[in-house]
C-alpha positions as CSV (number, residue, x, y, z in Angstrom):
1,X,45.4,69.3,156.7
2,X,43.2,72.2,155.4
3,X,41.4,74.3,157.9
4,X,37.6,73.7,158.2
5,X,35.9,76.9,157.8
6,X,32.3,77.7,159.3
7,X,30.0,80.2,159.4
8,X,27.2,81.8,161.8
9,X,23.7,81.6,160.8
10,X,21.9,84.0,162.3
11,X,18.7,82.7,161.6
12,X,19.5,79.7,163.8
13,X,22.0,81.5,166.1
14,X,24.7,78.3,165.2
15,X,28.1,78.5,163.4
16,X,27.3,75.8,160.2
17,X,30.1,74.3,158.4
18,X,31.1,75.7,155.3
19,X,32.0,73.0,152.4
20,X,32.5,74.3,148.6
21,X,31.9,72.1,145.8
22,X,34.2,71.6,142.8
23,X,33.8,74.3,140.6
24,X,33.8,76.8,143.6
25,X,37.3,75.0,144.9
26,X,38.2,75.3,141.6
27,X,37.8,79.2,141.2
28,X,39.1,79.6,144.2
29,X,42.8,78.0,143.2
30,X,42.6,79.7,139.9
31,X,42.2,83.5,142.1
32,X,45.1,82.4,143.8
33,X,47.3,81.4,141.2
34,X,46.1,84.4,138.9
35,X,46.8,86.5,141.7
36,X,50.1,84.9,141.9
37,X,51.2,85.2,138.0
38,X,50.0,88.7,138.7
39,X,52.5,88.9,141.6
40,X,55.3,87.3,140.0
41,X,55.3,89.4,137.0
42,X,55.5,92.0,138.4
43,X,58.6,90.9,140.4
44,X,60.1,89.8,136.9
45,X,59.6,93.6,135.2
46,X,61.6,94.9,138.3
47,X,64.0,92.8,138.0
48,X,64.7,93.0,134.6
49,X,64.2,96.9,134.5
50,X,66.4,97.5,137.7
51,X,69.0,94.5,138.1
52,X,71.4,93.5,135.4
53,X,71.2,89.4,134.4
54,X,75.1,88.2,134.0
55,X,75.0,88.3,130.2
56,X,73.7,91.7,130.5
57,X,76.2,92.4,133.2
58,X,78.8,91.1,131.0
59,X,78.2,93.0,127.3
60,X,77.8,96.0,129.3
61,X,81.4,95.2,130.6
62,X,82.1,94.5,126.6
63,X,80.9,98.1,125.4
64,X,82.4,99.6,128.4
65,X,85.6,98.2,127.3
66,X,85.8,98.6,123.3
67,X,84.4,102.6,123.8
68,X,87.9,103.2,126.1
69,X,89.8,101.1,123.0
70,X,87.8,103.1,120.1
71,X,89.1,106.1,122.4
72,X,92.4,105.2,122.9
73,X,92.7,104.6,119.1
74,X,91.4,107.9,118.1
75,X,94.2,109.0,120.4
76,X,97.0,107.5,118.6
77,X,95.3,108.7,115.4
78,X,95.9,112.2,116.2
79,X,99.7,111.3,117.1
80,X,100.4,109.3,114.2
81,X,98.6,112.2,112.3
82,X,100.7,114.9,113.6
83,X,103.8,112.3,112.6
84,X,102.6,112.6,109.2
85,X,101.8,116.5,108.7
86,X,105.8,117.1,110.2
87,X,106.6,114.0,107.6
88,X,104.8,116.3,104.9
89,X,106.4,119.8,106.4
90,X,109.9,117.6,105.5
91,X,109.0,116.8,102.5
92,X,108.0,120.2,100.8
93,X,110.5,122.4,102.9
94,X,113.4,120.4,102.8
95,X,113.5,117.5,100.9
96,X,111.8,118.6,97.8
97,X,113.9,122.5,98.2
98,X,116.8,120.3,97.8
99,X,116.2,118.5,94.6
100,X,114.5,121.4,93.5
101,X,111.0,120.2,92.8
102,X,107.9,121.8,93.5
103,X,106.1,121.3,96.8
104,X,102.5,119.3,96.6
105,X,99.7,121.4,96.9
106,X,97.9,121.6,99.7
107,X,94.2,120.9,98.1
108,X,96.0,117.1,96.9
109,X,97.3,116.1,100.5
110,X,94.4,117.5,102.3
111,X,91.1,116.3,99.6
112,X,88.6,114.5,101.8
113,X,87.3,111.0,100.4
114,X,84.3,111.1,98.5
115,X,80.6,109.2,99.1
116,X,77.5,111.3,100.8
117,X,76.5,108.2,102.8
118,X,79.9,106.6,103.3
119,X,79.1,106.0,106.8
120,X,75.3,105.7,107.0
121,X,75.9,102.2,108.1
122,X,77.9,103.1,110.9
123,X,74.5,105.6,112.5
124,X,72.0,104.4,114.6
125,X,73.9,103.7,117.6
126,X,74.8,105.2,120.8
127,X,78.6,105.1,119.9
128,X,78.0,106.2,116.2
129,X,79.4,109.6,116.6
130,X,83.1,108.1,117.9
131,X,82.3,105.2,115.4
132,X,82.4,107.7,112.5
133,X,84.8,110.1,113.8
134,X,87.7,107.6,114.1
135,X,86.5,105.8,110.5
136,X,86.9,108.9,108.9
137,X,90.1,110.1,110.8
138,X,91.5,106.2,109.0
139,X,90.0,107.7,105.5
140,X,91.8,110.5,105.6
141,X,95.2,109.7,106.9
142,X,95.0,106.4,104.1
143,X,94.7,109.2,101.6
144,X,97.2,111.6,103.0
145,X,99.5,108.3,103.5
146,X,99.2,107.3,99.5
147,X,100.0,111.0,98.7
148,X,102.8,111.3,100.5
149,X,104.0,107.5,99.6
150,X,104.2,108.7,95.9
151,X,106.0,112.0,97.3
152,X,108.7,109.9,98.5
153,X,108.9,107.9,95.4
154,X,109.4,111.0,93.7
155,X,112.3,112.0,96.1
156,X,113.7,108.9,95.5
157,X,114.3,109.1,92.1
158,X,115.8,112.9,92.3
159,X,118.1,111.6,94.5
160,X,118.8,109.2,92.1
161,X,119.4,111.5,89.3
162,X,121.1,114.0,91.7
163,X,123.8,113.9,89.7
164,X,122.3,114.4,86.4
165,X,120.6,117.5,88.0
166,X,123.4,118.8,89.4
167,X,125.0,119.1,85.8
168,X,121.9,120.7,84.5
169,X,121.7,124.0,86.6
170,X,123.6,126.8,86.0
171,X,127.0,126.8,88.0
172,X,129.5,128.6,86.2
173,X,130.3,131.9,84.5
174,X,129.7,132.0,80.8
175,X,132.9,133.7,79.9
176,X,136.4,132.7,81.7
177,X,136.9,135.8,84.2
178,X,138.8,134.8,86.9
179,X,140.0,137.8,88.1
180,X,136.8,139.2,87.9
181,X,137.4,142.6,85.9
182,X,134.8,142.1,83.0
183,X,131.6,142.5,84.9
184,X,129.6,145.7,83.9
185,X,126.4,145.6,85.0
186,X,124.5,143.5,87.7
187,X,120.8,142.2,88.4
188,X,118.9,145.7,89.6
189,X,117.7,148.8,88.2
190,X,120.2,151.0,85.8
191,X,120.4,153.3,83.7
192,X,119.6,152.4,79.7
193,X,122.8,153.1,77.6
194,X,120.7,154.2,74.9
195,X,117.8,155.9,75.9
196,X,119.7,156.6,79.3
197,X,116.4,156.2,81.3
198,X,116.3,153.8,84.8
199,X,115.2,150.3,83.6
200,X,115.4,147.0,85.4
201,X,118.1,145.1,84.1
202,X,117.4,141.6,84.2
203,X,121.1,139.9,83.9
204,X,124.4,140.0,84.0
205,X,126.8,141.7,81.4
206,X,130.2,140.6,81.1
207,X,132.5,142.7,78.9
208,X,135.0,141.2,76.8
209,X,137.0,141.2,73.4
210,X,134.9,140.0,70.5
211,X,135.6,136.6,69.5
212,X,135.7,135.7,72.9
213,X,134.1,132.0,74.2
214,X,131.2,132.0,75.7
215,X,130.0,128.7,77.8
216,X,127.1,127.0,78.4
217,X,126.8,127.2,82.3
218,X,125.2,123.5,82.6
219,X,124.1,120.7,80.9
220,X,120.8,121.0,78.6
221,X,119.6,121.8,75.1
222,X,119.7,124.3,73.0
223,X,116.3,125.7,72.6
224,X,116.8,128.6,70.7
225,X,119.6,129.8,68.8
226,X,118.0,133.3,66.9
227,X,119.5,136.4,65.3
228,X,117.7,139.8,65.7
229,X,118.7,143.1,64.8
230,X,118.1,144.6,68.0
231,X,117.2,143.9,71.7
232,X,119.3,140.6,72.6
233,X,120.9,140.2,68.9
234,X,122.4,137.1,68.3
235,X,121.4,134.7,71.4
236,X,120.8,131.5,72.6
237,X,118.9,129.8,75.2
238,X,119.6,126.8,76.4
239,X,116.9,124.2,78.5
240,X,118.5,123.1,81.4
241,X,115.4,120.7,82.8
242,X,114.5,121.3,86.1
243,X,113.1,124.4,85.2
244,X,116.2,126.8,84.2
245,X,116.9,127.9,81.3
246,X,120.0,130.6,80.6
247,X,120.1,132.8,77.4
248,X,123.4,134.5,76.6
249,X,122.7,137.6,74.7
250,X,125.0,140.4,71.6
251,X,126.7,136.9,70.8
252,X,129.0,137.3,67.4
253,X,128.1,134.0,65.9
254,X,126.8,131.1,66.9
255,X,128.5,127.4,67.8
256,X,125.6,125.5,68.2
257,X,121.9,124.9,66.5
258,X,118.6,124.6,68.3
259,X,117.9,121.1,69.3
260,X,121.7,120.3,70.6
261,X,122.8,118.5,73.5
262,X,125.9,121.0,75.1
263,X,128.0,119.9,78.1
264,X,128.8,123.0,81.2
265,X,131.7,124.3,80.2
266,X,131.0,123.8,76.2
267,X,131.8,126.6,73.7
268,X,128.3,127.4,72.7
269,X,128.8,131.1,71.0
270,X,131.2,133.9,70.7
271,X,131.5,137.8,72.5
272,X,130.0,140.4,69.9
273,X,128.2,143.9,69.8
274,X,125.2,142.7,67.9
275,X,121.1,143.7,69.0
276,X,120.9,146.6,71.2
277,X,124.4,147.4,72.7
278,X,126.9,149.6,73.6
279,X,129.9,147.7,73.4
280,X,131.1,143.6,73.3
281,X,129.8,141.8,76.2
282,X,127.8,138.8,76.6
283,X,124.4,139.5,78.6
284,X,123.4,136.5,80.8
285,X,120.4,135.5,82.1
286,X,118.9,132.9,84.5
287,X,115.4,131.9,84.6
288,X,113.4,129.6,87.1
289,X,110.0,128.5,86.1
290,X,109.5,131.1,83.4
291,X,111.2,134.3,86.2
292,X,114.2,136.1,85.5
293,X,116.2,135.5,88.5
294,X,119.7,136.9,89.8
295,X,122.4,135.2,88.3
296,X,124.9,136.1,90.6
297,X,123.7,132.9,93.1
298,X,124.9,130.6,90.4
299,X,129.0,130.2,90.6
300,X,129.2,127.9,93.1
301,X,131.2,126.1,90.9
302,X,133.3,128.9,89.6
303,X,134.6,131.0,92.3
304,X,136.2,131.0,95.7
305,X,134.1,132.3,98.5
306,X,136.4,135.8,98.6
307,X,135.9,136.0,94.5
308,X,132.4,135.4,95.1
309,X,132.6,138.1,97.8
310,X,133.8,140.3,95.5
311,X,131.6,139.6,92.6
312,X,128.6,140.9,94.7
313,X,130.2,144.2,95.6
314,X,131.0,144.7,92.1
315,X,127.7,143.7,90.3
316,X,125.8,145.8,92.7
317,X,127.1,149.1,92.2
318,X,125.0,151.3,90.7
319,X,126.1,152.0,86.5
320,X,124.7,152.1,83.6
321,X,124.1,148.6,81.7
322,X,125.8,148.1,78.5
323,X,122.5,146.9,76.8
């Protein structure tokens, strides 16, 4: 039961009743549920700005959950990426020295994938910055991973053809000279026999009768087989793949003609005194990628390790060069 409410008339000195009519008792309910709304709104914003709901509580719990796995993940990305450069170190050091093929340049393993806005769509969020860093660390270790995929296919067929290769690089001497008595003149600066000046000499000379064989040192073709009336003479050079090529220098006559497929340990030539020389002897040389290199690393095949020991003492003395 409502309260009855008066008031004092001080005209009359009595308390009167008070009694509202309709639209005044229907004011007065709308101040109080105005002031109400009012009220509860405000309780609402606080809520909502200070206390979580469950769903909020919950996808908070969600984004808490995938940032640690996004972090974890870019964790293993740098392990498995370190697994890959010491796959790559492998590969060009070892691997690749062994079957003799050229390492992969660094600017083809390392180029970054291209696209200015490749990952616009990932900006915009709070996590964007770990978003993008672990999408491109993926990127770039796909690409490294097709790179080095193909690297290994490559290694795969060497090894395949090991054999083949084997035959093709130089491994023997190109004259028989077992007991090792024929060598002149070694890999290293000596004097000219001509102009008797210091030169570099960039073979081998093996003295010898004229008429004597001459061999190819490995498998390959022969790419030149040219007469000259000084410097080498009569030579050959012979394409070996991989790379080598040998030329055989003051040759007699020739065996073989450009363009022919020779066998190690085929007659290719004979010993002679032709070009610029001082006496018969072949002049042999062994070149890698276009460089003259020492020949004396190339007898594995040929000689024991105390002939072999002996060959080095002997080709490095200092004399002068027969050509």
């Amino acid at each position: 039961m409502s309260k009855v409410k008066f008031k004092f008339n001080t005209k009359s000195l009595t308390y009167e009743k008070i009694e509202l009519n309709i639209w005044q008792k229907l004011l007065k309910g709308l101040s109080f549920l105005a002031t109400g709304l009012v009220f509860a709104a405000i309780i609402v914003t606080l809520a909502y700005t200070f206390v979580d709901s469950p769903k909020e509580k919950q996808l908070k719990r969600e984004i808490s959950f995938l940032t640690l796995q996004l972090e974890l993940m870019n964790g293993k990305l740098d392990k498995a990426s370190t697994v890959l450069s010491e796959l790559q170190q492998r590969d060009d050091n070892i691997y690749r020295v062994i079957f003799e093929a050229e390492p992969i340049a660094s600017d083809i393993r390392n180029s970054g994938i291209g696209g200015v806005n490749r990952y616009s769509d990932l900006e915009g969020f709070n996590q964007s910055d770990l978003v993008i860093a672990t999408a491109k660390k993926l990127d770039n270790m796909s690409k490294q991973l097709v790179v080095q995929s193909k690297s290994f296919d490559e290694v795969v067929n060497l090894a395949k053809n090991k054999n083949i290769m084997m035959a093709s690089i130089p491994a023997i001497q190109p004259v028989s000279n077992k007991d090792l008595t024929r060598i002149a003149s070694g890999f290293s600066y000596r004097i000219h026999p001509i102009y008797k000046i210091m030169h570099f000499h960039t073979g081998m000379d093996f003295t010898a009768p004229t008429g004597t064989e001459i061999y190819a040192t490995g498998d390959g073709t022969i790419d030149k087989a040219e007469n000259e009336g000084n410097g080498y003479g009569n030579h050959i050079i012979i394409n070996h793949g991989y790379g080598y090529q040998t030329l055989y220098g003051h040759m007699s006559r020739f065996k073989v003609k450009p363009g022919q497929k020779v066998k190690r340990g085929e007659v290719i030539g004979y010993v002679g005194n032709t070009g610029t020389s001082t006496g018969p002897h072949v002049h042999y040389e062994v070149i890698k990628n276009g460089e003259k290199i020492n020949p004396v690393n190339f007898y594995y095949s040929d000689l024991s390790p105390e002939e072999y020991e002996k060959m080095i003492d002997l080709s490095s003395r200092a004399n002068q060069s027969f050509d």
